[in-house]
N, C-alpha and C positions, 0 to 999 in steps of 0.2 A: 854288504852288511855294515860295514864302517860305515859308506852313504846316511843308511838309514839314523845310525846310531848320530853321527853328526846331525843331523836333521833335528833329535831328538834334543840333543844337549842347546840346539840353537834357539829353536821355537816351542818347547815340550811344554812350557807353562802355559804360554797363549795356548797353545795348541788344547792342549786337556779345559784350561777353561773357556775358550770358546765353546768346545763341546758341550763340554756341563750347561753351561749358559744355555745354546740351543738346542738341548732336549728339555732342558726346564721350561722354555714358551711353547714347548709342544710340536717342534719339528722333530722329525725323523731323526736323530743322531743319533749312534750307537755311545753314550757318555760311562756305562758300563765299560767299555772294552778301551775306552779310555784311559777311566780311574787305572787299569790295570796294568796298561802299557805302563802308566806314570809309574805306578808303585814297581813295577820288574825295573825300568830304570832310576829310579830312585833304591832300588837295591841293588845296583850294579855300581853305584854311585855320580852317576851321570846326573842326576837331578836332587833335589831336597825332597825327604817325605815331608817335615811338617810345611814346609812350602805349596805343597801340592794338597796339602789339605786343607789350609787356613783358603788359597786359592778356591780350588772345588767348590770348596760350602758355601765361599761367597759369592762367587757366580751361581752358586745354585740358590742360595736367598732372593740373590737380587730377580733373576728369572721368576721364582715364585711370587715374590712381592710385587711384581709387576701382574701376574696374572690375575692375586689378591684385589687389586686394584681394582684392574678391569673388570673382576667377576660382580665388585660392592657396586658398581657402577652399571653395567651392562645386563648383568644379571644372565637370564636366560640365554638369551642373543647369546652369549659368546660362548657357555654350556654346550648350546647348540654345536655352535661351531667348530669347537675342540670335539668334537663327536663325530663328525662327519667321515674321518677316517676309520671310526667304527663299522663294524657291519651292520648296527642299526643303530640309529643316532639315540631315539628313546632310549633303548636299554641300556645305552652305556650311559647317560644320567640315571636312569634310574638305578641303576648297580652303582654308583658312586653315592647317591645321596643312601642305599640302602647300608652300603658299608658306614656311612658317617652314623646311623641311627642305632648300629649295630654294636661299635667300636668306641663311640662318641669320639672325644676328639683327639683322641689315640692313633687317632687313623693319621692323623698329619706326620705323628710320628714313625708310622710305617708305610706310609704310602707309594713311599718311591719303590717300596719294593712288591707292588701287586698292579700286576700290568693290568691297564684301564682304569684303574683310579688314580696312577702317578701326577697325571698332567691335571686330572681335574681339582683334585683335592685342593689345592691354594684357589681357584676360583668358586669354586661351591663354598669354600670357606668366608671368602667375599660375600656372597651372593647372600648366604646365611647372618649376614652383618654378626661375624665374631670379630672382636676387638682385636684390631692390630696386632697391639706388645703381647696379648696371648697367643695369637696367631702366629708371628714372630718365636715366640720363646719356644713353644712346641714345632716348625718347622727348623730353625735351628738346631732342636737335636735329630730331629730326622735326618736333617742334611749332612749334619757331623758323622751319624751312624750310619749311612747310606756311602759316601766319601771316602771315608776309614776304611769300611769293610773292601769295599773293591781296591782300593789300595794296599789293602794285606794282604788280599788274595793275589795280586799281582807281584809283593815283595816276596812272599813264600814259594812261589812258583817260579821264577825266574829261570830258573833254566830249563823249565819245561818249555816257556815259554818261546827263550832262544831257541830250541831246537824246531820251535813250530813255525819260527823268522825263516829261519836257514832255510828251511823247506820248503817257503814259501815264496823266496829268493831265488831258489834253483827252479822250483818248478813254476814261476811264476806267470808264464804264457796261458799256457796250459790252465791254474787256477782260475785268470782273469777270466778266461771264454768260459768257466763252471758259473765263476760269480755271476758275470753278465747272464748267462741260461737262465738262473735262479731269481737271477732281479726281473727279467722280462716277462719269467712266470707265474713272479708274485704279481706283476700289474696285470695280469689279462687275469688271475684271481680274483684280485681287487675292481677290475671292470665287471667280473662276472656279478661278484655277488652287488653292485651298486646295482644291476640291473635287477637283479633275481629282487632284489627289497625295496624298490623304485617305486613299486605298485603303494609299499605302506607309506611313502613322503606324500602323496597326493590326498589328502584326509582333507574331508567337509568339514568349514567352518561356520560359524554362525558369531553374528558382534551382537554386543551386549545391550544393546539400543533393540535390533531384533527381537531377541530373545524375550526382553521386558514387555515386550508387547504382545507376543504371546502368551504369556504367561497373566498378561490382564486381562486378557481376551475367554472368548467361550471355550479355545484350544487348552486349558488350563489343564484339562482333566486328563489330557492326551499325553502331558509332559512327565519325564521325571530326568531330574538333573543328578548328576551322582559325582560327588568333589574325590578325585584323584590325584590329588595332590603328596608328593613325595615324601620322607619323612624327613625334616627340619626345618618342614616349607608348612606341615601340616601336624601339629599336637592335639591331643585331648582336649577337648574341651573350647578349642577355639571356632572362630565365628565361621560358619558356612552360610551359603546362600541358601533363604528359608526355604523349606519343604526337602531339603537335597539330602540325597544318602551317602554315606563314605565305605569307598571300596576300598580294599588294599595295592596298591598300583603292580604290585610285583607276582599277584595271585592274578590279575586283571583275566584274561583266558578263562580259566574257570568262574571267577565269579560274576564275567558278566552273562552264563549259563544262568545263572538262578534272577536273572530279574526276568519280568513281566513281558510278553510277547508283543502284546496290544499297545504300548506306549511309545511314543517318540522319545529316545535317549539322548541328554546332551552333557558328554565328560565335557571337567574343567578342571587345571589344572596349576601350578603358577604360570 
């Protein structure tokens, strides 16, 4: 226990903000159970609260602002990408762009705390071209509120805490060979279901050179094009490709039930 506790008073700031940091670009790091460690030793007096917070937030800005970036820049590509941990890459955009239509731009302020839009939110918000210093000023308080909170909940608890070290120090063999069982059956989970949803990554395409030429063609009457486009990708009244219908992307299941039998369907989407 001393070990640990030395450990902590050595390296507990890197340590928590590194964490922060690589859950903010969307690795796996538990930065919750960080914040918490920090704040139980920060009320043990082993570390500074307001250190651990000014820390947190800024490595969790910086992490976001970097995905910000990339998301103004890359746009869908890297949506994508941040999604593939998902169990369907679609729906975890689409459930993120749906909370931003939903929440508007509220969401940045809670987003760290609704798992599957945490990581996306600073890139969508890119991708959406939201201005910086607003993007900025509103994850800022998200980050301060998200930081804070696991850090009280870790300075309040403190000795629950301890007691859950000790025992986890005595019994620690024992634990490891549970963790490890638990991690090994999350990934053959995680292999299961990539396969079971494998079948939806493989979707026909058609380029846009194609399609215009059908669509000049005597095949004209055969087509219909239907714009599914997300929401702050897609508003009222804005321009669609002529002739094309708008579905709602999140009802999609059902309402592609009521189109037309006899036509060639071609979604578009950002």
């Amino acid at each position: 226990m001393n070990d640990f506790l030395a450990l902590i008073a050595r390296h507990g700031y890197a340590l928590v903000s590194a964490v922060v940091l690589a859950e903010s670009i969307g690795l796996p790091m538990p930065a919750a159970l960080a914040l918490v460690t920090g704040g139980a030793a920060a009320a043990s007096g082993i570390l500074s609260a307001p250190m651990l917070l000014l820390l947190g937030t800024v490595a969790m800005l910086l992490g976001d602002s970097l995905l910000y970036v990339l998301g103004r820049y890359m746009g869908w590509g890297l949506l994508g990408f941040l999604c593939r941990v998902s169990v369907n890459p679609e729906t975890c955009i689409l459930r993120s762009a749906e909370s931003f239509y939903k929440r508007g731009k509220i969401t940045l302020v809670i987003a760290k705390f609704i798992p599957g839009v945490n990581t996306m939110a600073p890139p969508l918000a890119g991708s959406m071209k939201m201005r910086f210093l607003q993007f900025l000023r509103l994850d800022l308080a998200g980050a301060t509120l998200y930081v804070a909170a696991y850090l009280a909940l870790g300075f309040l608890f403190r000795d629950f805490l301890k007691t859950i070290m000790r025992g986890f120090l005595t019994a620690r063999h024992a634990l490891t060979a549970v963790l490890l069982i638990a991690l090994l059956a999350y990934v053959v989970y995680r292999v299961w279901l990539f396969r079971k949803y494998a079948v939806y990554r493989v979707v026909p395409r058609v380029q846009v050179q194609e399609l215009a030429q059908k669509l000049a063609s005597e095949q004209n009457g055969r087509i219909l094009i239907v714009d599914v486009r997300s929401h702050g990708y897609y508003d009222a009244g804005t321009e669609r490709i002529k002739g094309s219908i708008r579905l709602e992307p999140n009802n999609l299941s059902d309402e592609l039930k009521t189109l037309p039998k006899n036509k060639d369907i071609y979604l578009y989407c950002t």
